[in-house]
N, C-alpha and C positions, 0 to 999 in steps of 0.2 A: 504494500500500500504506500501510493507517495504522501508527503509532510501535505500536499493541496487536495489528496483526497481525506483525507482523517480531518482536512480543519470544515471540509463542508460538511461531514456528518456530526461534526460539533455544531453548527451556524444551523442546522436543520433540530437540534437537539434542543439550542438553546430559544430558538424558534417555537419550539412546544413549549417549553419551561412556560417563556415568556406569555405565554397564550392563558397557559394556568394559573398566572399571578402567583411563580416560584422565581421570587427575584433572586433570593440566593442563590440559588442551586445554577440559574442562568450564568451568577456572577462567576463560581465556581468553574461552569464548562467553559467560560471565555478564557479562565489560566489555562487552558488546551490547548488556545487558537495559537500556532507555529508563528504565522507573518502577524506582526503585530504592526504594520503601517498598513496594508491592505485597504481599501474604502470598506470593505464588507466588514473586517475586526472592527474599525474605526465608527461605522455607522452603527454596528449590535452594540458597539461598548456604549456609544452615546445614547441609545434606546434602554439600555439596563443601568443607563446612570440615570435617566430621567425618572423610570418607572422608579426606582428608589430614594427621587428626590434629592438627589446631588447633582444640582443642575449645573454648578460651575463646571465641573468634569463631563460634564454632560458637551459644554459648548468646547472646551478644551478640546476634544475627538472631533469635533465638528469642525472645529478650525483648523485642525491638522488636515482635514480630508479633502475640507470647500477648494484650497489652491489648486490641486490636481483634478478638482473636479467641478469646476465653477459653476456648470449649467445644472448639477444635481438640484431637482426642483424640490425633491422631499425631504433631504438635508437643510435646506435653510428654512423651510417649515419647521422640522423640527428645532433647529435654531431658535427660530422665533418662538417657539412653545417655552423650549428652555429661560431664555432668558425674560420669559415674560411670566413664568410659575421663581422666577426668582427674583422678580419686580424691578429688571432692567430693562423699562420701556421704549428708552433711546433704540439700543441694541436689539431689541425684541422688534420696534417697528421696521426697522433698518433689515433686519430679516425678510419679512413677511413684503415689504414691497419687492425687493428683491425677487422674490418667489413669484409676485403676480409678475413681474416684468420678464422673468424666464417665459410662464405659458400667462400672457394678459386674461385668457379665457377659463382659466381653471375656477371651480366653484368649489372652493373649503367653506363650510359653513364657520365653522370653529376657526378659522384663519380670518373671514371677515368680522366676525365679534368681536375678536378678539384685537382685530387693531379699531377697529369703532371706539372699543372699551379705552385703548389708547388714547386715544383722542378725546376720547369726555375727559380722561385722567388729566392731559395736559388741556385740557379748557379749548382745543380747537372745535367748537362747536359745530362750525360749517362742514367740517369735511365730515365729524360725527355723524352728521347728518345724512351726507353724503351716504355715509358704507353704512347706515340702519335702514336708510331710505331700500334701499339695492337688498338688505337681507332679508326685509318684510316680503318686497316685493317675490324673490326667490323660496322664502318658506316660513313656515310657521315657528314663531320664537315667542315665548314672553320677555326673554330677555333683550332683543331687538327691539318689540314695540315697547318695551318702558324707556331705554335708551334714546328712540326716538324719540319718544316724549320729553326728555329730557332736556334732548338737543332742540329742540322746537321750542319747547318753555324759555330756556339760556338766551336763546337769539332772539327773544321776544314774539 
């Protein structure tokens, strides 16, 4: 068996863990993984650091990986997840457009919330506006239309 076949029955292993909500056992199989700079080691680690709430290591892996891999669209999503469960909003938005300017057309729910949420956070109401406007429209949120409301209330 080669050192690249043994790390993908690990990245398929810890794939199930991960599914199971067995963060440990995940973290565990990843001391297996052989290439430790791979985009695939680098993206599970940053996935088993987020699920455990260690977001800074979370973005750590992801910035090691983003340079070689700059158009990766679900990398800087997760990016943006990370540093926005760890209330770094600059770098969390900085993410997430990033992400819409790879595919303009991609529809995250949980990506436009969550920079909406941004944006009330720093008081830009109009653009708030903007991305509740667009997620009411797209689907069914409480959390959308109280935001909207919000932003409509703020701008007068």
């Amino acid at each position: 068996m080669k050192p690249n076949d043994s790390d993908q029955i690990f990245f398929e292993l810890i794939d199930l863990l991960l599914a199971n909500n067995l963060f440990i056992a995940a973290d565990t199989a990843l001391e297996y993984i052989q290439d430790l700079h791979s985009t695939q080691y680098l993206y599970t680690k940053a996935r088993i650091r987020i699920a455990q709430g260690r977001y800074l290591e979370a973005t750590a892996a992801l910035d090691e990986m983003l340079p070689n891999n700059p158009e990766n669209h679900e990398a800087w999503i997760m990016r943006g997840h990370a540093f926005f469960l760890h209330g770094n909003l600059f770098d969390s938005e900085e993410s997430f457009i990033r992400a819409l300017r790879i595919k303009p057309g991609h529809k995250d729910p949980v990506l436009q919330e969550r920079l909406g949420i941004i944006y009330s956070r720093r008081k830009a109401w109009k653009d708030a506006k903007t991305v509740f406007l667009k997620c009411c429209k797209e689907r069914v949120s409480t959390t959308s239309w109280i935001y909207l409301g919000l932003s409509q209330l703020r701008l007068g």
